[in-house]
PDB file of N, CA, C, O and CB in Angstrom:
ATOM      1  N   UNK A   1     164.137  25.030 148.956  1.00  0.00           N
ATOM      2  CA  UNK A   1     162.709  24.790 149.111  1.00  0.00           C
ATOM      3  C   UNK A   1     162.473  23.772 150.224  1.00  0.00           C
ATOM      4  O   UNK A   1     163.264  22.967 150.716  1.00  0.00           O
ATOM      5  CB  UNK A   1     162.088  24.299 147.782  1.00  0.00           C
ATOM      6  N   UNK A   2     160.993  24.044 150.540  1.00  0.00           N
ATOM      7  CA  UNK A   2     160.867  23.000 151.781  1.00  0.00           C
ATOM      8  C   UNK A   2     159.436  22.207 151.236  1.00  0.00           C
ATOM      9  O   UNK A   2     158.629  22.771 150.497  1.00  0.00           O
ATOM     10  CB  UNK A   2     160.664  23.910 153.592  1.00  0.00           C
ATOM     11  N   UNK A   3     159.286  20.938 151.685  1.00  0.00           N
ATOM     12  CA  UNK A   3     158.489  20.638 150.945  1.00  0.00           C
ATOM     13  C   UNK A   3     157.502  19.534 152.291  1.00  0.00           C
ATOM     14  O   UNK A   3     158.047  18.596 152.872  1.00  0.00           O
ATOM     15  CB  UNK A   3     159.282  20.014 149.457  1.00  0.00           C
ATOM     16  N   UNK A   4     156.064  19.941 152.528  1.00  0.00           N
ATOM     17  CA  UNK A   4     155.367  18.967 153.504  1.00  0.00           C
ATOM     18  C   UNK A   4     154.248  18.203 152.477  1.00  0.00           C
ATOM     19  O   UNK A   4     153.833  18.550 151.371  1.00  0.00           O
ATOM     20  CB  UNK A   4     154.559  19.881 154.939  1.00  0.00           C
ATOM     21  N   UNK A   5     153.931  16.986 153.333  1.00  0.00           N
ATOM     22  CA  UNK A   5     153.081  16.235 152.669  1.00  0.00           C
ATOM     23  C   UNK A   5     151.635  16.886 153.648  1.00  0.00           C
ATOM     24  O   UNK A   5     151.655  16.989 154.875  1.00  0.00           O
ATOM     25  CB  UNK A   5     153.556  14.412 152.718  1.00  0.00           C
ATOM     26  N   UNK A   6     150.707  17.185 152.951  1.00  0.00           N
ATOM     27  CA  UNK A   6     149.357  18.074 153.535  1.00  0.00           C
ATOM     28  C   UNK A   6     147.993  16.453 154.077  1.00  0.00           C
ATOM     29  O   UNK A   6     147.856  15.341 153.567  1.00  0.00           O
ATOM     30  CB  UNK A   6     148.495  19.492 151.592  1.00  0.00           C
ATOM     31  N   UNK A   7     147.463  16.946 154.957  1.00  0.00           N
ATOM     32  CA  UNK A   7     146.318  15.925 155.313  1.00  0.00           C
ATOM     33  C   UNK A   7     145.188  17.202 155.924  1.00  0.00           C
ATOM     34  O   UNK A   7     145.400  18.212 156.595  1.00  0.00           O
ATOM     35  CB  UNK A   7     146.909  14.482 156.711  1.00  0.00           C
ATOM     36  N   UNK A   8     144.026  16.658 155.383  1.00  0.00           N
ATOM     37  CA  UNK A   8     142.786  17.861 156.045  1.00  0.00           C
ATOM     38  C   UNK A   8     141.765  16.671 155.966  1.00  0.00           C
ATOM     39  O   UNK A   8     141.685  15.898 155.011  1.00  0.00           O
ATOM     40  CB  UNK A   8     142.230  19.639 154.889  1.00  0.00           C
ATOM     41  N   UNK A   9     141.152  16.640 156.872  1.00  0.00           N
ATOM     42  CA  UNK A   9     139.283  16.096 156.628  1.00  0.00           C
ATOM     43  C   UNK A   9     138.642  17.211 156.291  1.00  0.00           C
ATOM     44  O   UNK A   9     137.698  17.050 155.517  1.00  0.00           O
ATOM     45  CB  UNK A   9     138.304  15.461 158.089  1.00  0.00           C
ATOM     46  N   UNK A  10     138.913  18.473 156.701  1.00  0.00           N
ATOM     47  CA  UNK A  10     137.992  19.078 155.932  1.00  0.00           C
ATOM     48  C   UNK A  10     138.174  19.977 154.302  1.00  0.00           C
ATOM     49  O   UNK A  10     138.844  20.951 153.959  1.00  0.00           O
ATOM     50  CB  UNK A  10     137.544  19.892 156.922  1.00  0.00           C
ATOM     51  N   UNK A  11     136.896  18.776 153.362  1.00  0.00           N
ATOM     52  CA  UNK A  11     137.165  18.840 152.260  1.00  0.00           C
ATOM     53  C   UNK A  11     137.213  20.052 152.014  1.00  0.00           C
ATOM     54  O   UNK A  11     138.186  20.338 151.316  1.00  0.00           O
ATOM     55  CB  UNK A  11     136.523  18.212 151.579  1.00  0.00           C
ATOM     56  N   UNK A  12     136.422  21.098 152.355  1.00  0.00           N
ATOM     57  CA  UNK A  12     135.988  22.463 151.915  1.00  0.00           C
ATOM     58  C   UNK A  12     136.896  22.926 152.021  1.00  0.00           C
ATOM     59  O   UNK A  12     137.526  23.203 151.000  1.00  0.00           O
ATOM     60  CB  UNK A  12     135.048  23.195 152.447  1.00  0.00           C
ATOM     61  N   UNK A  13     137.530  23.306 153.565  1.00  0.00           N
ATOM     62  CA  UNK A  13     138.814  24.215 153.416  1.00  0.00           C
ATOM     63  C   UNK A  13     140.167  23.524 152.983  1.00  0.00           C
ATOM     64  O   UNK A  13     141.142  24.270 153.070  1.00  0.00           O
ATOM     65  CB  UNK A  13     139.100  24.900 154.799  1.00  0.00           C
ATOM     66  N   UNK A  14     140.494  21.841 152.393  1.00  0.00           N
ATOM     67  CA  UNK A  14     141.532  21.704 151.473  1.00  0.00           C
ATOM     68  C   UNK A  14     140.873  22.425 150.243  1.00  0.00           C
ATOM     69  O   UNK A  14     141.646  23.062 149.526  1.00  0.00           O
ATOM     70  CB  UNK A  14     141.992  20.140 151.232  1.00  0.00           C
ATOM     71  N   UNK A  15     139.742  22.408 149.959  1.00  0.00           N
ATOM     72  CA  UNK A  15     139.640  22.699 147.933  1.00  0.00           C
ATOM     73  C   UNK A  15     139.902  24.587 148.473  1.00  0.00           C
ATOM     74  O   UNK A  15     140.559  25.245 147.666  1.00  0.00           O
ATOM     75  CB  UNK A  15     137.120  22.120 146.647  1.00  0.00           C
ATOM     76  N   UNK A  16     139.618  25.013 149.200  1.00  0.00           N
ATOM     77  CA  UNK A  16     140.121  26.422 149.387  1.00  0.00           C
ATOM     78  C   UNK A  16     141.850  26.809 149.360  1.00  0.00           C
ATOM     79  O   UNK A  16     142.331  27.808 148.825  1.00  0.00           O
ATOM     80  CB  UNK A  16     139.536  26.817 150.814  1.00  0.00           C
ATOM     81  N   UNK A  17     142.658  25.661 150.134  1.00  0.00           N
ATOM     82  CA  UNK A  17     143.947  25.638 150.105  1.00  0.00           C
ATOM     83  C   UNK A  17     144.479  25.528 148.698  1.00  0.00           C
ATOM     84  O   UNK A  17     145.499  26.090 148.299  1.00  0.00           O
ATOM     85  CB  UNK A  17     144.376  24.637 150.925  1.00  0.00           C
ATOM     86  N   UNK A  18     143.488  24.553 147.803  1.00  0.00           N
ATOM     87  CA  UNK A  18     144.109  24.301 146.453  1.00  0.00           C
ATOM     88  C   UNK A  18     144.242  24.974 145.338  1.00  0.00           C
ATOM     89  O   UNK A  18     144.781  24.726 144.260  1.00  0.00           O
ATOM     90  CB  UNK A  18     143.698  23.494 146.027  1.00  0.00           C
ATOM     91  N   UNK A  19     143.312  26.408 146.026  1.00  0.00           N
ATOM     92  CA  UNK A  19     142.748  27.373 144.635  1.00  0.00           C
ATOM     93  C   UNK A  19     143.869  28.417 145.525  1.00  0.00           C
ATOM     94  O   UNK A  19     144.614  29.213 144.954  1.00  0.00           O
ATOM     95  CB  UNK A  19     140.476  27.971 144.337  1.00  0.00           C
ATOM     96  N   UNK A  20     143.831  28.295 146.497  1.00  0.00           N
ATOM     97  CA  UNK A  20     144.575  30.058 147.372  1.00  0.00           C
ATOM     98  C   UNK A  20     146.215  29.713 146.881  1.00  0.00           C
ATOM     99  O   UNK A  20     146.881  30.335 146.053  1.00  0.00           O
ATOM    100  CB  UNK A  20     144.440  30.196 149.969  1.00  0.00           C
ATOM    101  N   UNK A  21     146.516  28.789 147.499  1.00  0.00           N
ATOM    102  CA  UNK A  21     148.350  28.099 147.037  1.00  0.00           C
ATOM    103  C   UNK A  21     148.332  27.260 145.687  1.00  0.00           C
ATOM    104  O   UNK A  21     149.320  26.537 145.562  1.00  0.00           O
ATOM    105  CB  UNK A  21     149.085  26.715 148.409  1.00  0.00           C
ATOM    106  N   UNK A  22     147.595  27.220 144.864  1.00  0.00           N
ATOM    107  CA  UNK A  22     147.872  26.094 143.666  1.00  0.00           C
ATOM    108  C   UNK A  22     149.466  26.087 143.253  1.00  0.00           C
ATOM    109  O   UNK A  22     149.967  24.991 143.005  1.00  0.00           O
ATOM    110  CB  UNK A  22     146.903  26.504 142.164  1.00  0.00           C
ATOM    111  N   UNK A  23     150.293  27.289 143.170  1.00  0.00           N
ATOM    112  CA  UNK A  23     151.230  27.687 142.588  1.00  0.00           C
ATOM    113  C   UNK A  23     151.910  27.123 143.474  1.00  0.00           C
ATOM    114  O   UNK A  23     153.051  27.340 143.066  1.00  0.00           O
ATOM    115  CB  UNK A  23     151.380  28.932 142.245  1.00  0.00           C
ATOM    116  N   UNK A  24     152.084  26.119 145.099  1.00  0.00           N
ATOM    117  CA  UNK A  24     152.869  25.319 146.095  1.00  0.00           C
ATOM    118  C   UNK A  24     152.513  24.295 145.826  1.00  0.00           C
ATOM    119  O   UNK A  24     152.962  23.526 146.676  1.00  0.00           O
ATOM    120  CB  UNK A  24     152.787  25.501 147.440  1.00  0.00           C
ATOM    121  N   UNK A  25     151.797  23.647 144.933  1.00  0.00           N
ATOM    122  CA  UNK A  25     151.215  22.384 145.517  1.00  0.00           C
ATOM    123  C   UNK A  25     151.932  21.270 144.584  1.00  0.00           C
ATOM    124  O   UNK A  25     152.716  21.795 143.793  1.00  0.00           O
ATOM    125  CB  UNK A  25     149.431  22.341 145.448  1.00  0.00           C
ATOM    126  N   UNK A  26     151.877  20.269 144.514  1.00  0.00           N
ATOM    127  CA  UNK A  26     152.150  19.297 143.756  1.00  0.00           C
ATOM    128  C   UNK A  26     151.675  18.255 144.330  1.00  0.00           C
ATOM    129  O   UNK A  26     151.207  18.290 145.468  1.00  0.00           O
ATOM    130  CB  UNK A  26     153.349  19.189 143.450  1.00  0.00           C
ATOM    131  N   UNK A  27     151.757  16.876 143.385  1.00  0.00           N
ATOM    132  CA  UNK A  27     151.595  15.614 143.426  1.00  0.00           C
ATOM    133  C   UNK A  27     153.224  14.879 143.782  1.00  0.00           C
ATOM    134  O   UNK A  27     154.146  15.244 143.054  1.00  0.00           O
ATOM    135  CB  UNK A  27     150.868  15.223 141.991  1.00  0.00           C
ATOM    136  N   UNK A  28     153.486  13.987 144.758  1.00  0.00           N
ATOM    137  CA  UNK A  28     154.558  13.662 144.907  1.00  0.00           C
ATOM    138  C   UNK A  28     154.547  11.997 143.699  1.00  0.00           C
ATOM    139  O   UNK A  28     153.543  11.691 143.057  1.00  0.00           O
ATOM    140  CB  UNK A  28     154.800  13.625 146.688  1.00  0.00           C
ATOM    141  N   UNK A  29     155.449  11.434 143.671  1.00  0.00           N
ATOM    142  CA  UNK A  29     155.274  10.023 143.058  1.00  0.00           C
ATOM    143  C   UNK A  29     154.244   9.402 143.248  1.00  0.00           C
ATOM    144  O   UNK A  29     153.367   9.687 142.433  1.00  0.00           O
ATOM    145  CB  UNK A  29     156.110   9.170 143.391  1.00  0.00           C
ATOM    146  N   UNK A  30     153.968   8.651 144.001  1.00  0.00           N
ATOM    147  CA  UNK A  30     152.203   8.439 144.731  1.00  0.00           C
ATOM    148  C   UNK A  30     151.392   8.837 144.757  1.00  0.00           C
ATOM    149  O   UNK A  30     150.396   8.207 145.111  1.00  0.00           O
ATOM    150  CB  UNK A  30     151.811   8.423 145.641  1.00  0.00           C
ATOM    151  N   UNK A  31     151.339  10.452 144.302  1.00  0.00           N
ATOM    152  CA  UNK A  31     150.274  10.972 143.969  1.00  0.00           C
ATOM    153  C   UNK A  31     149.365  11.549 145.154  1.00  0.00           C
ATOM    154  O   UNK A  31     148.140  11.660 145.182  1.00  0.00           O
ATOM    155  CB  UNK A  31     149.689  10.044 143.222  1.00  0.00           C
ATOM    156  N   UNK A  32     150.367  11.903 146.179  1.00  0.00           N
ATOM    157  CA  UNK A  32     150.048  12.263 147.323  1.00  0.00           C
ATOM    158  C   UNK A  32     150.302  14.075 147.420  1.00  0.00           C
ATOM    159  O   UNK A  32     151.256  14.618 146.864  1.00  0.00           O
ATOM    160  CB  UNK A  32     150.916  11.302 148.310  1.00  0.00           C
ATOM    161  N   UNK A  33     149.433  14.702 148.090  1.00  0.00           N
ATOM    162  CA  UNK A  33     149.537  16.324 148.050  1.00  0.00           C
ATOM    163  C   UNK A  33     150.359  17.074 148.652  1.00  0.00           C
ATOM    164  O   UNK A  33     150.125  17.213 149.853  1.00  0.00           O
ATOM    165  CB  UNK A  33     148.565  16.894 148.433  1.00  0.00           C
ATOM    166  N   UNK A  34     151.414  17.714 148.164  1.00  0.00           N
ATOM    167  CA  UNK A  34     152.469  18.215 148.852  1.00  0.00           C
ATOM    168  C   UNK A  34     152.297  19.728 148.762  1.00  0.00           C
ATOM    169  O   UNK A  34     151.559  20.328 147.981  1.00  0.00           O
ATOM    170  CB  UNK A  34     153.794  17.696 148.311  1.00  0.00           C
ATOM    171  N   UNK A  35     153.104  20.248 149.697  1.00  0.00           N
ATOM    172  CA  UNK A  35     153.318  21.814 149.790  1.00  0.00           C
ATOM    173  C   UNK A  35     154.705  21.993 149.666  1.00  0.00           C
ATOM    174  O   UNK A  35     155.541  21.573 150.467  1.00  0.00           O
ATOM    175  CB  UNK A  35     152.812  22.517 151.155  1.00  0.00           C
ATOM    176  N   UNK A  36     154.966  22.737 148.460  1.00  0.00           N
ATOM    177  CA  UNK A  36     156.243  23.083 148.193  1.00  0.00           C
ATOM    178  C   UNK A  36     156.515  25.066 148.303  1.00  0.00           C
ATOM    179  O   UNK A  36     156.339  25.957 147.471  1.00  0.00           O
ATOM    180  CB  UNK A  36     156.491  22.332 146.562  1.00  0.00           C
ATOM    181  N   UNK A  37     157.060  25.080 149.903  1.00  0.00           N
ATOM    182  CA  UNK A  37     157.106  26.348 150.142  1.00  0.00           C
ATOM    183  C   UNK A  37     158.759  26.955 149.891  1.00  0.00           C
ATOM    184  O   UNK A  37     159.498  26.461 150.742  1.00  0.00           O
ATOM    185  CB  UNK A  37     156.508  26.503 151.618  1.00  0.00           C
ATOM    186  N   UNK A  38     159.243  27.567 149.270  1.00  0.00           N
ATOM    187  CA  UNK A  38     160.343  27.985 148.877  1.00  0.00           C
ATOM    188  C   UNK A  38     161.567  28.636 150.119  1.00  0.00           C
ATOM    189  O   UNK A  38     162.744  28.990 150.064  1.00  0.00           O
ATOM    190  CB  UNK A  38     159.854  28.946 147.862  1.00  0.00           C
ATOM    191  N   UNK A  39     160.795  28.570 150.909  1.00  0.00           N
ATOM    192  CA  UNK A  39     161.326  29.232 152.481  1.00  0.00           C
ATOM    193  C   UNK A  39     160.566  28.841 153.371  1.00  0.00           C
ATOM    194  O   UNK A  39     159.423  28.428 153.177  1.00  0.00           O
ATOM    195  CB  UNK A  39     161.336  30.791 152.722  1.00  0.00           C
ATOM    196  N   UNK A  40     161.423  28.979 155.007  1.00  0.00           N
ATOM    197  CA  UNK A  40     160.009  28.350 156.126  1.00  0.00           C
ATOM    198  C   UNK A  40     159.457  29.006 156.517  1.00  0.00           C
ATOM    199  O   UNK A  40     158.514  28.733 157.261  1.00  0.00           O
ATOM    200  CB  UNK A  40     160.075  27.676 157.292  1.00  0.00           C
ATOM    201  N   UNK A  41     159.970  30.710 156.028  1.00  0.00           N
ATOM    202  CA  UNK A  41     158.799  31.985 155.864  1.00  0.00           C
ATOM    203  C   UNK A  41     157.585  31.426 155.275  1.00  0.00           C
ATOM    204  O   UNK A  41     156.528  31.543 155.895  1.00  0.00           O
ATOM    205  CB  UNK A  41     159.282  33.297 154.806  1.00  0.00           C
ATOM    206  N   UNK A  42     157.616  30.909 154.296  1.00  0.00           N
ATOM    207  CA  UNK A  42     156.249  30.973 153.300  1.00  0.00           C
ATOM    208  C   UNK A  42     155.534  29.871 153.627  1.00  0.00           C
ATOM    209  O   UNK A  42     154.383  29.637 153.260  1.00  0.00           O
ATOM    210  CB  UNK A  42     156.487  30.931 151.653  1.00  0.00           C
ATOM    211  N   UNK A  43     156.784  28.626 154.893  1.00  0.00           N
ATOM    212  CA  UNK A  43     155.480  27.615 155.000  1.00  0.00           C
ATOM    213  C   UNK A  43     154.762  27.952 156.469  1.00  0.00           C
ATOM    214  O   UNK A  43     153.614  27.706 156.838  1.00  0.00           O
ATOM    215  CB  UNK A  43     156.014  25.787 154.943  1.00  0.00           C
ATOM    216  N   UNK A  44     156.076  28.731 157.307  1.00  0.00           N
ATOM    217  CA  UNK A  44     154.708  28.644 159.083  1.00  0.00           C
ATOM    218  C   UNK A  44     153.421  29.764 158.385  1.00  0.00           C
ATOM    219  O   UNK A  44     152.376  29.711 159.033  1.00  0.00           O
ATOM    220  CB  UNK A  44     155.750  29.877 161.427  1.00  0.00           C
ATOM    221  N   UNK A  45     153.403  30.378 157.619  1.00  0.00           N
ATOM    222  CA  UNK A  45     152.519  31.701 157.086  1.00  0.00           C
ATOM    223  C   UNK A  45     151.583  30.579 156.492  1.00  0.00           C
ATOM    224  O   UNK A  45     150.474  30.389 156.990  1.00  0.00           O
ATOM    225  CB  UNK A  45     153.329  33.075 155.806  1.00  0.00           C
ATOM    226  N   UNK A  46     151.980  29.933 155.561  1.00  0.00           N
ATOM    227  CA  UNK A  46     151.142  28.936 155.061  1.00  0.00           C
ATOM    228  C   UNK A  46     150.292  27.993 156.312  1.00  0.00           C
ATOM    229  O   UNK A  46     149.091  27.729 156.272  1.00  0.00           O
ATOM    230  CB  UNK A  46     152.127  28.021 154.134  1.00  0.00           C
ATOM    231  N   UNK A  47     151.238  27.585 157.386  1.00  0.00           N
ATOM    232  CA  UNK A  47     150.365  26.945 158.481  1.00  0.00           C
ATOM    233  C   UNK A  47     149.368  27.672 159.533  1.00  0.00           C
ATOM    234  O   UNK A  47     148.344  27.364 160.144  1.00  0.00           O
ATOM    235  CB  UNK A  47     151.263  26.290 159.276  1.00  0.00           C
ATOM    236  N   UNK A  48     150.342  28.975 159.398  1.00  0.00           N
ATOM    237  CA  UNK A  48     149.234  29.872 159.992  1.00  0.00           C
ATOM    238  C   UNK A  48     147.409  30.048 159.114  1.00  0.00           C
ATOM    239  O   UNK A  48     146.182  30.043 159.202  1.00  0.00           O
ATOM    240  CB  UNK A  48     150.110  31.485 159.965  1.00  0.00           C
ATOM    241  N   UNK A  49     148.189  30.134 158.606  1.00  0.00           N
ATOM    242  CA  UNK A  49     146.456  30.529 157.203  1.00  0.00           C
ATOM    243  C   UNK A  49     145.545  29.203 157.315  1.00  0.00           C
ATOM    244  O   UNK A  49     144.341  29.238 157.569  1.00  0.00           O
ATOM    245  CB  UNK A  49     147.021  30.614 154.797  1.00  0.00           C
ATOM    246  N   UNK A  50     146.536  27.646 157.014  1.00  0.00           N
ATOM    247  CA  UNK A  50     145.293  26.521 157.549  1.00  0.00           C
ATOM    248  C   UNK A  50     145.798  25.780 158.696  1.00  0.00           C
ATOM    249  O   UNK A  50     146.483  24.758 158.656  1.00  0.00           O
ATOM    250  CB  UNK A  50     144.834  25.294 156.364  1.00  0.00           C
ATOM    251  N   UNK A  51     145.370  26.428 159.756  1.00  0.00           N
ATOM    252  CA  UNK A  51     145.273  25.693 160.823  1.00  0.00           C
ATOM    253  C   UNK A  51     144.766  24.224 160.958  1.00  0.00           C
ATOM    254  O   UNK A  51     145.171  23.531 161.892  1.00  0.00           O
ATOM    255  CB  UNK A  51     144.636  26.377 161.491  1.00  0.00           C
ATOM    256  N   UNK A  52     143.773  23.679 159.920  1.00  0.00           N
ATOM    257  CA  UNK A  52     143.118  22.852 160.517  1.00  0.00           C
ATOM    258  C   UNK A  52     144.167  22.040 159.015  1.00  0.00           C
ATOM    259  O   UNK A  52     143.596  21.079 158.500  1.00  0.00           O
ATOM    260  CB  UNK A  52     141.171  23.030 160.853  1.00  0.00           C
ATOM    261  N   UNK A  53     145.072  22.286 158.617  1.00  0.00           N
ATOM    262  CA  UNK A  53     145.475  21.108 157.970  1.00  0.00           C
ATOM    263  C   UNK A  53     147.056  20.918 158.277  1.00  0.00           C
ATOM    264  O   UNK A  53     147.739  21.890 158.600  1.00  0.00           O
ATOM    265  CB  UNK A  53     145.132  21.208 156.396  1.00  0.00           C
ATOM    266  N   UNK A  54     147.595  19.627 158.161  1.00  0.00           N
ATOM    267  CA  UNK A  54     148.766  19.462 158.548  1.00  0.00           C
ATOM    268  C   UNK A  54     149.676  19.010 157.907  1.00  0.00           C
ATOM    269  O   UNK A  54     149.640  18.067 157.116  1.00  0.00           O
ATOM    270  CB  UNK A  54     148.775  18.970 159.335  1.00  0.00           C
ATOM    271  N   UNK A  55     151.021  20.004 158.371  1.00  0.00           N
ATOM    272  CA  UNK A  55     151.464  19.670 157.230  1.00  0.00           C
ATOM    273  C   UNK A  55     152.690  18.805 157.767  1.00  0.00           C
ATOM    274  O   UNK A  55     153.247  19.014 158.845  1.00  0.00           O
ATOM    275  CB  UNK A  55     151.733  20.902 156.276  1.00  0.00           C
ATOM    276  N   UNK A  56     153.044  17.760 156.821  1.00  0.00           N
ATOM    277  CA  UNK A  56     153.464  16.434 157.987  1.00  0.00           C
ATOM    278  C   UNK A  56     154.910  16.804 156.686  1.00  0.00           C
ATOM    279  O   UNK A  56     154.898  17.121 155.496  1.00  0.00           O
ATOM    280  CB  UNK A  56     152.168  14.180 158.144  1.00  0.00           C
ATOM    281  N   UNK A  57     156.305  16.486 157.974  1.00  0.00           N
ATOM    282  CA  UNK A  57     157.323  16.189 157.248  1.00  0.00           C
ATOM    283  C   UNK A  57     157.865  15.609 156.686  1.00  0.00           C
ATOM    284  O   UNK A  57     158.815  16.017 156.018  1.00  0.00           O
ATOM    285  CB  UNK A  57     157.756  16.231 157.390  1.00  0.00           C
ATOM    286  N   UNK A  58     157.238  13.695 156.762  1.00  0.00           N
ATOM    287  CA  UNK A  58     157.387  12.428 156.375  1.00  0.00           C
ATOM    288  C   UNK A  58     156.102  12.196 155.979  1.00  0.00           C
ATOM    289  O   UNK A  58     155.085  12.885 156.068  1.00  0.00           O
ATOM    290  CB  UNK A  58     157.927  11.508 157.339  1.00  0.00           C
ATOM    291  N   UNK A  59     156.341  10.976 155.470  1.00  0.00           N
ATOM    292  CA  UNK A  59     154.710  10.530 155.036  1.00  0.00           C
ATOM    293  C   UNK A  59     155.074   8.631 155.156  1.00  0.00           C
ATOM    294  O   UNK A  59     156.261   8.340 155.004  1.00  0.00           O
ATOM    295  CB  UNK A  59     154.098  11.282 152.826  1.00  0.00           C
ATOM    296  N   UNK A  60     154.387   7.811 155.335  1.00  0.00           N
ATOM    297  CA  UNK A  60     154.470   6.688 155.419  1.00  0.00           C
ATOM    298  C   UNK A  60     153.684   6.165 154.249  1.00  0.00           C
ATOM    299  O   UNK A  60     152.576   6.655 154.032  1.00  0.00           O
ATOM    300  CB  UNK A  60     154.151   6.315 156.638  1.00  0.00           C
ATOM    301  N   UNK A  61     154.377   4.766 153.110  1.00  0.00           N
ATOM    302  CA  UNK A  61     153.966   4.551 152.542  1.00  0.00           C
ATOM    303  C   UNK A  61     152.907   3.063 152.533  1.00  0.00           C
ATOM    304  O   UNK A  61     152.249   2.780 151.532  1.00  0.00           O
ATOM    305  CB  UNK A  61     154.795   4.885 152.000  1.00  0.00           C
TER     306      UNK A  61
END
Protein backbone atom coordinates (compact mmCIF):
# COMPACT_ATOMS: atom_id res chain seq x y z
CA UNK A 1 0.00 0.00 0.00
CA UNK A 2 0.90 3.55 -0.55
CA UNK A 3 -0.22 5.97 1.64
CA UNK A 4 -0.35 10.29 1.01
CA UNK A 5 -1.25 12.84 3.47
CA UNK A 6 -4.26 14.93 1.34
CA UNK A 7 -4.55 19.04 1.59
CA UNK A 8 -7.53 20.88 -0.52
CA UNK A 9 -8.96 24.50 0.22
CA UNK A 10 -11.57 23.53 -1.60
CA UNK A 11 -14.05 22.35 0.99
CA UNK A 12 -16.66 21.15 -1.53
CA UNK A 13 -14.59 19.07 -3.69
CA UNK A 14 -12.59 17.46 -0.39
CA UNK A 15 -16.30 16.46 1.14
CA UNK A 16 -16.79 14.98 -2.57
CA UNK A 17 -13.31 13.09 -2.27
CA UNK A 18 -14.59 11.79 1.17
CA UNK A 19 -17.89 10.25 0.04
CA UNK A 20 -16.27 9.01 -3.69
CA UNK A 21 -12.88 7.22 -1.82
CA UNK A 22 -14.18 6.85 1.90
CA UNK A 23 -13.04 3.16 1.61
CA UNK A 24 -8.93 5.02 1.11
CA UNK A 25 -9.15 7.36 3.59
CA UNK A 26 -8.08 7.38 7.11
CA UNK A 27 -7.05 9.47 10.03
CA UNK A 28 -3.27 9.16 10.65
CA UNK A 29 -2.17 9.57 14.62
CA UNK A 30 -2.77 13.36 14.52
CA UNK A 31 -5.68 13.02 13.05
CA UNK A 32 -4.59 14.23 9.84
CA UNK A 33 -6.34 12.90 6.31
CA UNK A 34 -4.62 10.31 4.52
CA UNK A 35 -5.08 8.37 1.27
CA UNK A 36 -4.40 4.88 1.54
CA UNK A 37 -4.15 3.62 -2.14
CA UNK A 38 -3.22 -0.10 -2.34
CA UNK A 39 -1.11 0.42 -5.62
CA UNK A 40 0.30 3.65 -7.47
CA UNK A 41 -2.30 2.50 -10.06
CA UNK A 42 -5.07 3.48 -7.72
CA UNK A 43 -3.24 6.59 -6.41
CA UNK A 44 -2.03 8.68 -9.94
CA UNK A 45 -6.02 7.63 -10.99
CA UNK A 46 -6.90 8.96 -7.65
CA UNK A 47 -4.74 12.25 -8.50
CA UNK A 48 -6.01 12.32 -11.74
CA UNK A 49 -9.80 12.49 -10.51
CA UNK A 50 -8.70 15.51 -7.83
CA UNK A 51 -6.58 17.62 -9.40
CA UNK A 52 -7.05 20.40 -7.20
CA UNK A 53 -5.98 18.35 -4.08
CA UNK A 54 -2.58 17.20 -3.07
CA UNK A 55 -1.45 14.55 -2.21
CA UNK A 56 1.81 15.19 -0.21
CA UNK A 57 4.29 12.26 0.67
CA UNK A 58 5.51 13.68 4.05
CA UNK A 59 3.69 15.82 6.21
CA UNK A 60 5.40 18.13 8.80
CA UNK A 61 4.42 18.10 12.28
Amino acid sequence: ATVRWLDCEDAQRLGELKKKAAQNLALDASGALTYLAPNLANLRLAQERWPETAFHTTREL
